[in-house]
N, C-alpha and C positions, 0 to 999 in steps of 0.2 A: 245894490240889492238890499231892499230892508229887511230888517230882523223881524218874524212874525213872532209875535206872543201872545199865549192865552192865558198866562198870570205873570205877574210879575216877577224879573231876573233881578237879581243883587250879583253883580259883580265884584268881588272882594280881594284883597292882599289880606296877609298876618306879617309885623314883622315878630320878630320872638326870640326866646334869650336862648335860642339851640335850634336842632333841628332833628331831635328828639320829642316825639309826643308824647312819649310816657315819662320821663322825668324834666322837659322844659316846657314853657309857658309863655303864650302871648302878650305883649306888653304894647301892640298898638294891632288896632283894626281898623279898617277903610271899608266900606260897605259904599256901592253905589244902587240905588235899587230904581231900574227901569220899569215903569208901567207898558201895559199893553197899549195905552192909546198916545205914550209918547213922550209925559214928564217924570221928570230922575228928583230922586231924593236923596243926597249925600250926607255920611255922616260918617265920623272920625273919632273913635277912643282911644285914647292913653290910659295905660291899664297897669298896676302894681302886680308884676308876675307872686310874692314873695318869697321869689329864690332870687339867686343873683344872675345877673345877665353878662353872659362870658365874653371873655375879651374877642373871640374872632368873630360873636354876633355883631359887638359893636363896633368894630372894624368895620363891618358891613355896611348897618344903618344908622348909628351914630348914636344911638340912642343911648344913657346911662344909665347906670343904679340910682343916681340923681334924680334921672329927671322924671323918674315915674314915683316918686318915693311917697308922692303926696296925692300919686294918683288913687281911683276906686279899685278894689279886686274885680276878678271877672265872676268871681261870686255876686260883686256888690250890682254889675250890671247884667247877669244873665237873662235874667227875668225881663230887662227894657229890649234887650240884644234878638232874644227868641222870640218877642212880639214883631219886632221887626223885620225879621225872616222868616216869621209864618206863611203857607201858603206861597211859599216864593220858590222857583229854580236859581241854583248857581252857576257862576260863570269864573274861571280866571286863569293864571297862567303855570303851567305845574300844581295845579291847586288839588288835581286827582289824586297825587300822590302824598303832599305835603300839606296843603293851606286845609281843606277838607277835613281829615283825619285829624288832623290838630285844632282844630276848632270842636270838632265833636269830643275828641278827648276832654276838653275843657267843659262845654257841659256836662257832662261824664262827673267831672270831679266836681264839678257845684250841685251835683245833686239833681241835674236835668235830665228827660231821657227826650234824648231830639230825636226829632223823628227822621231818618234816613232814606226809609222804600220808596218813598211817593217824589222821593225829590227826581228832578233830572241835573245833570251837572256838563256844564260846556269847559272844555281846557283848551285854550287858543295854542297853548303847546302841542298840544298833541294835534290840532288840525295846522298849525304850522310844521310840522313835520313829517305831515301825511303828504300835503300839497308841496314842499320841499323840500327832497328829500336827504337825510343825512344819512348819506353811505359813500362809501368810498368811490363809485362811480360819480357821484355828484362832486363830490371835494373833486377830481381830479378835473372835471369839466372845468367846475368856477376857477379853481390856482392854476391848472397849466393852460386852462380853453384847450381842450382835448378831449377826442371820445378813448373810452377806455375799452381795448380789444381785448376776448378773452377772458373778458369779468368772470374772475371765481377760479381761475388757473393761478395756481400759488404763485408763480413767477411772474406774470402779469400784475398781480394784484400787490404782490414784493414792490416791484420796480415803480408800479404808479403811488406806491406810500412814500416808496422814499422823496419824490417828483415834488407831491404836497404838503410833505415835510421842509424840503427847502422852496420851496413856492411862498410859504407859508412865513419864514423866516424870512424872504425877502420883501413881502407885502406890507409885514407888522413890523414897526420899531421897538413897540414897545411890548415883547416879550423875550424872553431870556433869551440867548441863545446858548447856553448850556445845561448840560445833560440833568443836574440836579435841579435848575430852576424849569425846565420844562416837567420836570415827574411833578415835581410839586403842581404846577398848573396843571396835568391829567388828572389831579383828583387821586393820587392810588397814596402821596404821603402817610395817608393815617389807617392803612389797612396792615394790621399785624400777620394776616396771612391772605393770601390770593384767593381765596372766595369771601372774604369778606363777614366772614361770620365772627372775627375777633377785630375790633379796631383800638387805636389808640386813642386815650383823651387828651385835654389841655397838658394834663400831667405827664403823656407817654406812659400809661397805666394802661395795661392793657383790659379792655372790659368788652360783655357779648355785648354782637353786634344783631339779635335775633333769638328769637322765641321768649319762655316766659324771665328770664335773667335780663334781657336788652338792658344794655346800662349800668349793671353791674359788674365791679372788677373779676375776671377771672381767677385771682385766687381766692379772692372771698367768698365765691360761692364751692370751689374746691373747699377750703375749710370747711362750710356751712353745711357741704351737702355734697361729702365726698362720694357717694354715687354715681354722682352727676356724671364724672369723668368714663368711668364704664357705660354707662348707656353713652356718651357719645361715640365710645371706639369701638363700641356694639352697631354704632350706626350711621345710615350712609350718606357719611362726610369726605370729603376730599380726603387723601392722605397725608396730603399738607397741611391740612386743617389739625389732623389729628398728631400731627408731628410738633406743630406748633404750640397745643397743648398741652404733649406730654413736656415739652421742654418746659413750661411754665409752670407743671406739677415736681418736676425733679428740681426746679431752680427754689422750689419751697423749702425743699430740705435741709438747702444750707444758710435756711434765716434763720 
């Protein structure tokens, strides 16, 4: 089935030195831009975020403090970048939540105001996971080939986790099979408390993870704006959340 269009889609990645919008920055962009009657225009920047690009970015895509060091700001091309996306709809993959918002951030900080309303935006993520679905029914289909009886009965849904748990382990070689190298691969390593509103950085520093501090250490903004800490135990936060805090206000006092 062909893709119908009545203007032009740019298809796009960011790689970038975080995955933070508000305090990291793009340092390569990929733009494909398909016309409606059928030919694509490619185009690839390397881009001088100038902050540094942390080490588990570059773990990721390989890119260094090197090798963008002689590149343009996204200052220096926003203006070539935003004629190029004019009049266009986006496309990409996680890009609703991540690539999107981080690119507008950036024109944000060069002084653009990009236009948002009018756009439409395609995430092949989100229609790959419409059309296949991730939930615990489906995992046990694909690892055990089994239908799952009783979906949504706590002991049911117990016993077919543990199934795609060792399913899963038997299928990949190549993932841990211990208890600490699988948390790490869930993704929960760097959450300082279980909803996620404090996480830890490169440093194991703990800083918010949301609203207007995102990014900053939690006890610097306790010094800054020792308020802060009562409106949040004023407000409805987990009690983990708030526990997790107060121990990081009391671990002050003996600096």
């Amino acid at each position: 089935m062909k893709l119908k269009l009545k203007r032009p889609l740019v298809v796009f990645d960011l790689e970038t030195t975080g995955v933070n919008p508000t305090t990291d920055r793009i340092i390569e962009i990929c733009m494909l831009k398909v016309f409606p009657e059928g030919h694509e225009e490619l185009r690839t920047y390397r881009i001088n975020p100038t902050v540094p690009i942390q080490e588990q970015a570059t773990a990721v895509h390989g890119i260094t403090d090197a090798d963008v060091a002689d590149k343009p700001t996204f200052k220096d091309l926003c203006n070539e970048i935003n004629n190029f996306l004019k009049e266009c709809d986006f496309g990409g993959f996680n890009s609703n939540k991540f690539d999107f918002p981080m690119l507008v951030e950036e024109f944000y900080r060069a002084g653009v105001e990009f236009e948002v309303e009018k756009r439409k935006f395609i995430d092949a993520q989100r229609i790959f996971h419409f059309k296949e679905p991730r939930n615990l029914k489906a995992a046990y289909k694909f690892y055990c080939d089994k239908d799952l009886e009783n979906a949504h009965s706590a002991e049911a849904d117990t016993l077919a986790t543990w199934s795609v748990l060792k399913a899963q382990l038997e299928r990949y070689d190549d993932i841990p099979n211990d208890i600490e190298g699988l948390h790490k691969m869930s993704g929960q390593n760097n959450l300082a408390d279980l909803a996620g509103r404090f996480i830890y950085d490169d440093k194991r520093e703990v800083i918010f993870n949301f609203g207007k501090h995102k990014g900053r250490a939690v006890k610097q903004v306790l010094r800054d704006e020792p308020g802060y800490y009562g409106w949040m135990m004023d407000g409805d936060f987990p009690q983990q959340t708030k526990q997790v805090l107060t121990r990081i206000r009391l671990s002050m006092r003996e600096e």
